[in-house]
C-alpha positions as CSV (number, residue, x, y, z in Angstrom):
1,X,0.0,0.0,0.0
2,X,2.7,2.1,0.7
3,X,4.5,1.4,-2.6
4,X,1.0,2.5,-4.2
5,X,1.0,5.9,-2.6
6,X,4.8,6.8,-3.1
7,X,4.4,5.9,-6.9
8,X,0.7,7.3,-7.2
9,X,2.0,10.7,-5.6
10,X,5.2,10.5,-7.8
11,X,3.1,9.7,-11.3
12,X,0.7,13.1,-10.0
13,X,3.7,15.2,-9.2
14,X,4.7,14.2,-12.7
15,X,1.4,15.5,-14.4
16,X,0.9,18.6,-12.4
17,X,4.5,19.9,-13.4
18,X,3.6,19.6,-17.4
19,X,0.8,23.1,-16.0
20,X,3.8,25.2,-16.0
21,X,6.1,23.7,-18.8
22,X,3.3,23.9,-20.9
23,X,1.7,27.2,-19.6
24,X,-0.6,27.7,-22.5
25,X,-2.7,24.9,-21.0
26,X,-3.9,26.6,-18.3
27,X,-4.0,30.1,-19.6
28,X,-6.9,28.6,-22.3
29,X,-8.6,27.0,-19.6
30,X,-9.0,29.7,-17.6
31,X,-9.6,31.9,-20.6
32,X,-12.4,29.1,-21.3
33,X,-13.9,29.3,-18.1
34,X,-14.2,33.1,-17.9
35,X,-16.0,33.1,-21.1
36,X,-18.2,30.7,-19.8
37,X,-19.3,32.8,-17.3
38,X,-19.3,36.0,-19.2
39,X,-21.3,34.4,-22.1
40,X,-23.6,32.0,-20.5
41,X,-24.5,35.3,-17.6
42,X,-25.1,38.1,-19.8
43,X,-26.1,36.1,-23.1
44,X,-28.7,34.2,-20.9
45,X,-29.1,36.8,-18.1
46,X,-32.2,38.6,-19.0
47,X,-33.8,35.6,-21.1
48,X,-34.8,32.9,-18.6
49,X,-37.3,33.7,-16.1
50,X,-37.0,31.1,-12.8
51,X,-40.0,29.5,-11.4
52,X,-40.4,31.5,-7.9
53,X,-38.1,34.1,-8.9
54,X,-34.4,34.8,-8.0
55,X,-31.2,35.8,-9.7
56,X,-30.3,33.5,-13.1
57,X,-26.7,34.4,-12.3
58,X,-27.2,32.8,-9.1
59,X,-29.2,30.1,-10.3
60,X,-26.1,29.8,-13.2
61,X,-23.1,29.6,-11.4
62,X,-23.5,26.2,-9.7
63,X,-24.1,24.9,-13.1
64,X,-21.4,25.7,-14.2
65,X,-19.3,24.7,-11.8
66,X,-20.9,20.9,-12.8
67,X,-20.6,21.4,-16.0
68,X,-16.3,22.3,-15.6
69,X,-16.2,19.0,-13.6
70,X,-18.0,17.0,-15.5
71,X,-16.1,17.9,-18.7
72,X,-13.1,16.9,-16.4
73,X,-13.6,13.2,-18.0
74,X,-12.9,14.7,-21.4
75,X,-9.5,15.6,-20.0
76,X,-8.0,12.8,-18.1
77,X,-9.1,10.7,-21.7
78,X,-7.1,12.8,-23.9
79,X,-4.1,13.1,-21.3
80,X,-4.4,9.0,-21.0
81,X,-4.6,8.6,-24.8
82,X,-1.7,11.5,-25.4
83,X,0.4,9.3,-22.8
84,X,-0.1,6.3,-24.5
85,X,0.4,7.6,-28.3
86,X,4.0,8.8,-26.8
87,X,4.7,5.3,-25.3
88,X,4.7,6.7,-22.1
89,X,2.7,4.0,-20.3
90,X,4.9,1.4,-22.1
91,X,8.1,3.1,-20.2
92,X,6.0,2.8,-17.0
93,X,5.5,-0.8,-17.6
94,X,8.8,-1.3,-17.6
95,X,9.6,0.3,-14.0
96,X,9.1,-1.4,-11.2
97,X,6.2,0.6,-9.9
98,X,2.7,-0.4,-8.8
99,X,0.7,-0.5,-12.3
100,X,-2.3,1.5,-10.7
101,X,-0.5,4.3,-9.8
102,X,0.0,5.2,-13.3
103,X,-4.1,5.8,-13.6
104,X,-4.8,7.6,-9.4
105,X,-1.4,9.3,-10.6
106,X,-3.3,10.5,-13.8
107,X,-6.7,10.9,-11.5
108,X,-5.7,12.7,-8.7
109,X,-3.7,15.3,-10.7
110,X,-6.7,16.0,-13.2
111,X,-8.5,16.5,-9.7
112,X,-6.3,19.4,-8.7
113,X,-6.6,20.4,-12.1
114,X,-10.1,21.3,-12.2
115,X,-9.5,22.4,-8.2
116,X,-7.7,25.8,-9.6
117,X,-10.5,26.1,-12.3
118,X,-12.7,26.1,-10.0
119,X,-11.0,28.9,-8.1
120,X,-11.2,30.9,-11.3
121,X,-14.7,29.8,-12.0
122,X,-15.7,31.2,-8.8
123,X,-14.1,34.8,-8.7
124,X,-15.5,35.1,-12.2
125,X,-18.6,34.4,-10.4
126,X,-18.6,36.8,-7.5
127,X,-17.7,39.4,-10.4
128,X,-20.8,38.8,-12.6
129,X,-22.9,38.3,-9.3
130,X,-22.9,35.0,-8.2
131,X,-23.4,35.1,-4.5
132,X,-23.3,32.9,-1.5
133,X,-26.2,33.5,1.0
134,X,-25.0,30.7,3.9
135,X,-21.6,29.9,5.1
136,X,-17.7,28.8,5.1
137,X,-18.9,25.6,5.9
138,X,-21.6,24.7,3.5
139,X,-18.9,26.3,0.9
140,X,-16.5,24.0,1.5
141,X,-18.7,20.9,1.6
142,X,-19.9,21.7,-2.0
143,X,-15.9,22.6,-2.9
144,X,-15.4,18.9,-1.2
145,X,-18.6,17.6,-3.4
146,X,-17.6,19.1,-6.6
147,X,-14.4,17.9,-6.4
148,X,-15.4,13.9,-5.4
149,X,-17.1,14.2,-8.7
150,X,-14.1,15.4,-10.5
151,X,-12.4,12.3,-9.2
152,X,-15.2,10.1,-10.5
153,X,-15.5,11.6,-13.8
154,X,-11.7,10.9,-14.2
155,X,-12.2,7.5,-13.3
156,X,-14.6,7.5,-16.5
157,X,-12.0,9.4,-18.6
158,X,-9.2,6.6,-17.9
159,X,-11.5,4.2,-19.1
160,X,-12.4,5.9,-22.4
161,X,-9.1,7.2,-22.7
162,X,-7.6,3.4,-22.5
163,X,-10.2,2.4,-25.1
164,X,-9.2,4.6,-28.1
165,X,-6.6,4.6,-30.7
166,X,-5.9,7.9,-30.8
167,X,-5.8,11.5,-28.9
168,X,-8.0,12.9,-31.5
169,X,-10.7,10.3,-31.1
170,X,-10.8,10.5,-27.4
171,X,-11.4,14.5,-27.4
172,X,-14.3,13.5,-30.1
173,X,-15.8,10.6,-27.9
174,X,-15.3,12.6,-24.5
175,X,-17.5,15.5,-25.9
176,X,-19.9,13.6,-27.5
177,X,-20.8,11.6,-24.6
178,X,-20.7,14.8,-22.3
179,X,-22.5,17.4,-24.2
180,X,-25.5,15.5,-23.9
181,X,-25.3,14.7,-20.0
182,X,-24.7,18.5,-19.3
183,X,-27.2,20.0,-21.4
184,X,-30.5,17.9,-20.8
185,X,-30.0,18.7,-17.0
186,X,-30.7,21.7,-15.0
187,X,-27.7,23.7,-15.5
188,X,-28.5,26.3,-17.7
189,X,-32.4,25.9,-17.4
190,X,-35.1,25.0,-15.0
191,X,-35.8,21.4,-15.8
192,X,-39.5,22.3,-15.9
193,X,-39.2,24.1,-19.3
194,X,-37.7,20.6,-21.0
195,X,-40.2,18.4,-22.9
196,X,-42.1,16.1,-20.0
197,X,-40.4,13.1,-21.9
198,X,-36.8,14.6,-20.9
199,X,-37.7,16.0,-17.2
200,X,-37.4,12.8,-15.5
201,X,-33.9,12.4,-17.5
202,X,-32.8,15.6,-16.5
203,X,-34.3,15.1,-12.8
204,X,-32.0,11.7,-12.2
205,X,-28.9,13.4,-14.7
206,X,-26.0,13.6,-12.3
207,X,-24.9,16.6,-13.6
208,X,-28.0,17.7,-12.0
209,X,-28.5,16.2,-8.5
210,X,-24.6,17.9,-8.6
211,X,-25.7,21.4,-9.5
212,X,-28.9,21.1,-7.1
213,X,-27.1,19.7,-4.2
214,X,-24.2,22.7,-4.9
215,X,-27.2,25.3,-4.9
216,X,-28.5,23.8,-1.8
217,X,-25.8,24.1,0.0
218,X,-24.8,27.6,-1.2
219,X,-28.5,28.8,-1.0
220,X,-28.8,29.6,-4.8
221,X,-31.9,29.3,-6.7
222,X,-33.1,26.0,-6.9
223,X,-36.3,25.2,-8.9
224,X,-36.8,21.4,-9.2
225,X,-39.6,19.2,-11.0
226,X,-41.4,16.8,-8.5
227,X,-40.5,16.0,-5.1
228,X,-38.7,12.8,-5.7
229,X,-35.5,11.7,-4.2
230,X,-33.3,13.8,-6.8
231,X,-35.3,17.2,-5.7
232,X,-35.3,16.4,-2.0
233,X,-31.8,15.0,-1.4
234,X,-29.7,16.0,-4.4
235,X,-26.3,16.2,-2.1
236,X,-27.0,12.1,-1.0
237,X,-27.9,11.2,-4.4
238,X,-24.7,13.2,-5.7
239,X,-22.6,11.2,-3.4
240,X,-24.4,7.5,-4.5
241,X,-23.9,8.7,-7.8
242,X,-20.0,9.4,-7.2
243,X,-19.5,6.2,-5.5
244,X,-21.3,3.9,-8.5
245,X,-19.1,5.7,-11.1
246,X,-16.2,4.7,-9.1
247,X,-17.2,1.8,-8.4
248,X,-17.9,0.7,-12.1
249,X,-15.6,2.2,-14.0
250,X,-12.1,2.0,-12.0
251,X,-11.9,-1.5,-11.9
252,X,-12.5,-1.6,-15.3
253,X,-9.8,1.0,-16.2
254,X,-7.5,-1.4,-14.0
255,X,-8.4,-4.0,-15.7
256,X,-8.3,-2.8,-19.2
257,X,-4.7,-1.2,-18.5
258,X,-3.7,-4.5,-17.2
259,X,-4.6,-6.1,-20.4
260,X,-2.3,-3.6,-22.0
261,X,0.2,-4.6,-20.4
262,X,0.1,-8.3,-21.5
């Protein structure tokens, strides 16, 4: 166990020092995220009323915070499929390092990651108006939320990222599956103005028990459809969700790297 940590923390270190060798990486990201915000706030600011009233920026913000991690699959596939179209997984193969480090290495870096986008995200918020109306606390357990599901959404992108033959096919497969999953949710719109084919979809989308439990906790708009389980405990649901995707999807990114390596 200890040889797993020492190489998992070496393989991360590894990753998170390509950030400022390759600088332009994170100067688009954050130049992403802002116009996110800027965009999605002012674009769609004035144009979408909220059932019961409230702020749309408010109402925004948490969204798109979910929709930044959930994109973070899309980024630990194309790292995983860069790494292996340089051989770099076949020179780890031939260390004598624990096998799994090489994908919590890739994990728990992207995590981090998408931590400081999320510290951009956020004062790009509070500039366009996004507010927080409880406390420290209930701000850091949505920090600590949001970022369990950016460690779960890795765990999907090592899988697809294992399963491609190239780094161009996993940044088409990433945001193909995602696009879908972030947009028939509640983060841009109140679920209640989808077709009533698509509401329970969006209700039980985990991009949207994500946003709702974040807005919960932050005491941001919230305007749900029913009262079912997603609507009345969207931070426990979150957290089941997290734990299946883990649950699933590691092993068989452990397993399919292992296979690899035969």
């Amino acid at each position: 166990m200890n040889r797993i940590l020492a190489d998992t923390l070496i393989v991360t270190w590894r990753n998170l020092k390509r950030i400022p060798r390759i600088p332009e990486l994170a100067i688009f990201a954050i130049l992403q995220s802002i116009m996110f915000v800027v965009l999605f706030a002012f674009v769609f600011g004035g144009a979408i009323p909220l059932p019961g009233g409230g702020s749309y920026r408010e109402y925004l913000m948490p969204g798109i915070f979910a929709q930044t991690i959930v994109f973070a699959a899309a980024t630990t596939a194309i790292g995983m499929a860069d790494d292996i179209h340089k051989g770099l997984l076949d020179r780890f193969r031939s260390l004598p390092m624990a096998r799994t480090a090489v994908l919590s290495g890739r994990m728990a870096s992207d995590v981090v990651y998408n931590a400081g986008i999320l510290v951009v995200l956020m004062v790009s918020g509070f500039v366009v108006g996004w507010k927080l109306n409880t406390g420290i606390p209930e701000l850091l357990a949505g920090i600590a939320l949001l970022l369990l599901f950016a460690f779960a959404m890795s765990s999907i992108g090592v899988l697809l990222g294992l399963g491609v033959p190239s780094v161009e096919v996993a940044q088409q497969v990433g945001f193909t599956v995602l696009f879908p999953i972030t947009f028939i949710s509640n983060v841009f719109v109140p679920p209640s103005t989808l077709p009533d084919w698509l509401q329970p979809i969006a209700e039980w989308n985990p991009t949207s028990t994500l946003t709702a439990a974040t807005r919960e906790l932050w005491g941001n708009p919230n305007p749900f459809v029913g009262t079912g389980l997603p609507a009345e405990e969207p931070v426990l649901v979150t957290i089941v969700w997290a734990i299946v995707i883990i649950a699933i999807t590691l092993p068989l990114g452990v397993r399919r790297y292992r296979n690899m390596s035969r």
